[in-house]
N, C-alpha and C positions, 0 to 999 in steps of 0.2 A: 701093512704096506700100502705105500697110496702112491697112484703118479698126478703130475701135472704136466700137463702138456702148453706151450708155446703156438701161434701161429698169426699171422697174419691175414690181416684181411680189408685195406682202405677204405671201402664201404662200410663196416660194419659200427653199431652203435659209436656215437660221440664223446664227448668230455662229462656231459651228464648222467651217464651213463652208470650206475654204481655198480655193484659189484651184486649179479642176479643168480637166484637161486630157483631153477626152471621145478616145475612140479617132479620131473623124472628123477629130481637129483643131480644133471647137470650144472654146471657153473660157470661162467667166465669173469672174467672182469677185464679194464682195458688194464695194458700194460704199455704207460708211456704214450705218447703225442704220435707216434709216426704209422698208426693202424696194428699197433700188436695187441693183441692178448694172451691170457692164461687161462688155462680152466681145465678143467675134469670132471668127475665125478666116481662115488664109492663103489666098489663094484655090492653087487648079491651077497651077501654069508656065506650061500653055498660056494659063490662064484671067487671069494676070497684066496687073494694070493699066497704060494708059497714066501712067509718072510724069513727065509736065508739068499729066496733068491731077490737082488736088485735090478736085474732089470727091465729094462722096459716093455710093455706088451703093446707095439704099435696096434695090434689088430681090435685092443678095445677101446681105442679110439677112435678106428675107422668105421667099426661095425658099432657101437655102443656110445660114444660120447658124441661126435662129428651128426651123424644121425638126429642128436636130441639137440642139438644142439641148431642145425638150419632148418627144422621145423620151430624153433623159437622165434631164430631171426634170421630170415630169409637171405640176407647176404652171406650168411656165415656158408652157405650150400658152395662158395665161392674160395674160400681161405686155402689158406697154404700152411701146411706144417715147417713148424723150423726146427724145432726140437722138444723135448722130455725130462724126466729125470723122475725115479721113485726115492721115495723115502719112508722113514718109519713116522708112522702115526701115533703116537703117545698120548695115553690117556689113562683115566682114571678106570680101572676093574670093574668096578659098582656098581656105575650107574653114565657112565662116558660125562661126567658133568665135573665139574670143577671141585676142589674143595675150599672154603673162605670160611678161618677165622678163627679163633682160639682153639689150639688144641687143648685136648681134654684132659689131659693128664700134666703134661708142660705148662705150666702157667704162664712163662715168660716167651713163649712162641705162640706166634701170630703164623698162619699159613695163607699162602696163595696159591693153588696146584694143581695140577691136573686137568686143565682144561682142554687138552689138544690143540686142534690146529686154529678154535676160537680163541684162543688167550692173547692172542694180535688183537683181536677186535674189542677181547671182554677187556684188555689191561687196563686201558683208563678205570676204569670203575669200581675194578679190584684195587688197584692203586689207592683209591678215594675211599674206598673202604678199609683198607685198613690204617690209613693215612686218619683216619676217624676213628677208629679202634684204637689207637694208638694216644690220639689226642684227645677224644671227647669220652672213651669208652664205652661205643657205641655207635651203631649205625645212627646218619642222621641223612643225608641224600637219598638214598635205595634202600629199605630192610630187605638184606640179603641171608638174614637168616637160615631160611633155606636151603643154604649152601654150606652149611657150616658140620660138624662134624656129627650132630646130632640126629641126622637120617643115616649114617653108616652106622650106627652103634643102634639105632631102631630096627634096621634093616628095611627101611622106605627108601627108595631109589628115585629120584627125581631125575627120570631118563631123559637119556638128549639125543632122541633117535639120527639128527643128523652127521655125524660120528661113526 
């Protein structure tokens, strides 16, 4: 279970701004032209939420994200909460990494999966990969190999600690 929190903050980074990823683990990025943001961050293993329960833990925000978050960028010491919301984190068992590209036993399945909450960002590339799998049979933009089914049936795990 993961939350995202919402806030605003007028001063805080601009349009250029992309979407930062602080050393603690914290995150934001803007959300929309009029001074909002999103952002969170995963809590500890040990510190991991009950997932039956949904809702929201304002106080790891306050005490834990908010925190790391205006020792980043100094205006953020200023923002205003507006809202929340958790949800489930889905992901691959293994190794929290994605899986890309012919299964192993299915000949006529191609996979893309498991990536979590990067599969917004990885999807072009999966897309293109197996858009290239399909058509050229074979990677020819990124060898993505590595992703592909052959470290689960090895048992090498190409960890994705941010996950």
């Amino acid at each position: 279970r993961r939350y995202v929190f919402s806030w605003h903050c007028p001063d805080g980074p601009g349009f250029s701004c992309p979407l930062l990823v602080d050393t603690t683990g914290a995150y934001f990025r803007r959300d929309g032209i009029a001074g909002n943001y999103l952002g969170g961050m995963s809590p500890a293993e040990e510190d991991e939420p009950d997932p039956g329960d949904l809702s929201v833990d304002e106080g790891f925000f306050r005490e834990r994200v908010w925190p790391r978050l205006a020792r980043r960028v100094p205006a953020f010491a200023a923002l205003r909460p507006r809202g929340a919301w958790a949800g489930y984190y889905d992901h691959n068992v293994f190794d929290r990494n994605g899986v890309l590209g012919p299964h192993p036993k299915l000949e006529n399945l191609l996979v893309a999966a498991g990536f979590s909450g990067h599969g917004l960002q990885q999807a072009p590339a999966a897309g293109r990969a197996v858009a290239e799998l399909v058509v050229k049979g074979r990677y020819r933009s990124l060898e993505l190999g590595r992703l592909g089914w052959g470290r689960l049936e090895a048992g090498e795990p190409l960890e994705e600690a941010g996950v």
